[in-house]
N, C-alpha and C positions, 0 to 999 in steps of 0.2 A: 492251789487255790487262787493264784495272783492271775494263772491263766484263766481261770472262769469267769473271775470279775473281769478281768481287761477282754475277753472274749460278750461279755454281756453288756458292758458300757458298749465297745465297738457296736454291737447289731442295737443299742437303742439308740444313737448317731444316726446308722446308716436309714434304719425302717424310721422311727422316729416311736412318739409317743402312742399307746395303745388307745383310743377313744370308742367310744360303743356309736355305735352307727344303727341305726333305725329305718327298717323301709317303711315308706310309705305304702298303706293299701287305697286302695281306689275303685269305683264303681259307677257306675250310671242308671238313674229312676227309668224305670219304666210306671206306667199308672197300673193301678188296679180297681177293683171294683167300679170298676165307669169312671173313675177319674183318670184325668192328665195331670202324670206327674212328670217333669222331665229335668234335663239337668247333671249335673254329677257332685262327684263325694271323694274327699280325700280323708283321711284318717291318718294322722301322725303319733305314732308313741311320744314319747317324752322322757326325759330322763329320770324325772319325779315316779313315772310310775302311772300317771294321769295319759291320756291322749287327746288329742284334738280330733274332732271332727266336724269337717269342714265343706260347706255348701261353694259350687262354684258361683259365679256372679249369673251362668243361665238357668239355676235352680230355678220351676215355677210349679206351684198347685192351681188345679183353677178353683179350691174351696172345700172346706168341709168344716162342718161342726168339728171342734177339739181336736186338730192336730198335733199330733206329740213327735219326737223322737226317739227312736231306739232301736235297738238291734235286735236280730232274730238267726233261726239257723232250717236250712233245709223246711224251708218254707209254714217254718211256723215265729211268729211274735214273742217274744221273753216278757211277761208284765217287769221284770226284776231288772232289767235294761232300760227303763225308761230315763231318757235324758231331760225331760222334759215339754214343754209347747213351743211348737214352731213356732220362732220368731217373727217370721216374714214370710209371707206366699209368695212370695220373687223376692230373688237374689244371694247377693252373698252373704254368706253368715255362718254362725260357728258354735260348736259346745263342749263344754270339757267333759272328758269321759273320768269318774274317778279312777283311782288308782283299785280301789275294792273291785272294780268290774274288768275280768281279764278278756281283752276284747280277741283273743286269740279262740275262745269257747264261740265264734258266732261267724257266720257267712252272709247275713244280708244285715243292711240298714234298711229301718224300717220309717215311712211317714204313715201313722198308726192312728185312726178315729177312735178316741176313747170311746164315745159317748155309743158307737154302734156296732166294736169289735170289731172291724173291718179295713182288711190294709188299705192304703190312699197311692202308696206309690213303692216300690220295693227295688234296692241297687243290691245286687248281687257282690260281694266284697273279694277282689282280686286280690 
C-alpha cells in the first residue's frame, strides 16, 4: 500500500495538478440574405458550465431590423438559442451562453432578424 501512495504522490510532483482545459471554438460571418456580415467568433466554455461568445473587434453588419444572437445547426436557426440583440453593428463585443444550452448541440452562430425570419450573417463553428 505505502508503494502506491508514494508511487502516486511521486507522478502528481512530476505531471503536476489535473486542471480541465477547454478549447476554444471559432468561426467567421459570412452575410446572408443580401446582407454583409463579416468578422469572426470565439466561443469559450467556462468552468461554470456558461460559455462566452465573443465578437472580434472586425465584427460588422451593415443593418437590419431586430438582430439577435444565436446558434444553429446544419443550416437551420434554434428559436431556443437565442442569446439575445445585437449589441453593436461593429465591433467587439460579447454574450454569455447559459449553462442550460449545451453549445456542443450546434455548428453555426447565427446574426438572426427576428422581425423577418431571416439569417443576416452565419459563422460556421470550427
Amino acid at each position: 500500500m505505502k508503494n502506491i501512495v508514494k508511487a502516486a504522490i511521486t507522478a502528481f510532483l512530476i505531471v503536476g495538478p489535473v486542471t480541465a482545459a477547454f478549447a476554444d471554438t471559432t468561426g467567421t460571418f459570412t452575410g446572408a440574405s443580401d446582407h454583409i456580415t463579416t468578422g469572426g467568433v470565439t466561443i469559450t466554455k467556462n468552468a461554470d458550465g456558461t460559455a462566452t461568445v465573443t465578437f472580434d473587434a472586425s465584427f460588422s453588419l451593415d443593418g437590419a431590423p431586430d438582430p439577435r444572437v444565436g446558434f444553429g445547426k446544419d443550416g437551420e436557426f434554434i428559436n431556443a438559442s437565442d442569446l439575445g440583440v445585437l449589441k453593436n453593428l461593429n465591433g467587439a463585443q460579447s454574450y454569455i451562453v447559459p449553462a442550460s444550452l449545451n453549445i456542443d448541440d450546434y455548428n453555426e452562430l447565427y446574426i438572426w432578424c427576428l422581425k423577418f425570419a431571416v439569417p443576416l450573417g452565419v459563422a460556421q463553428l470550427n
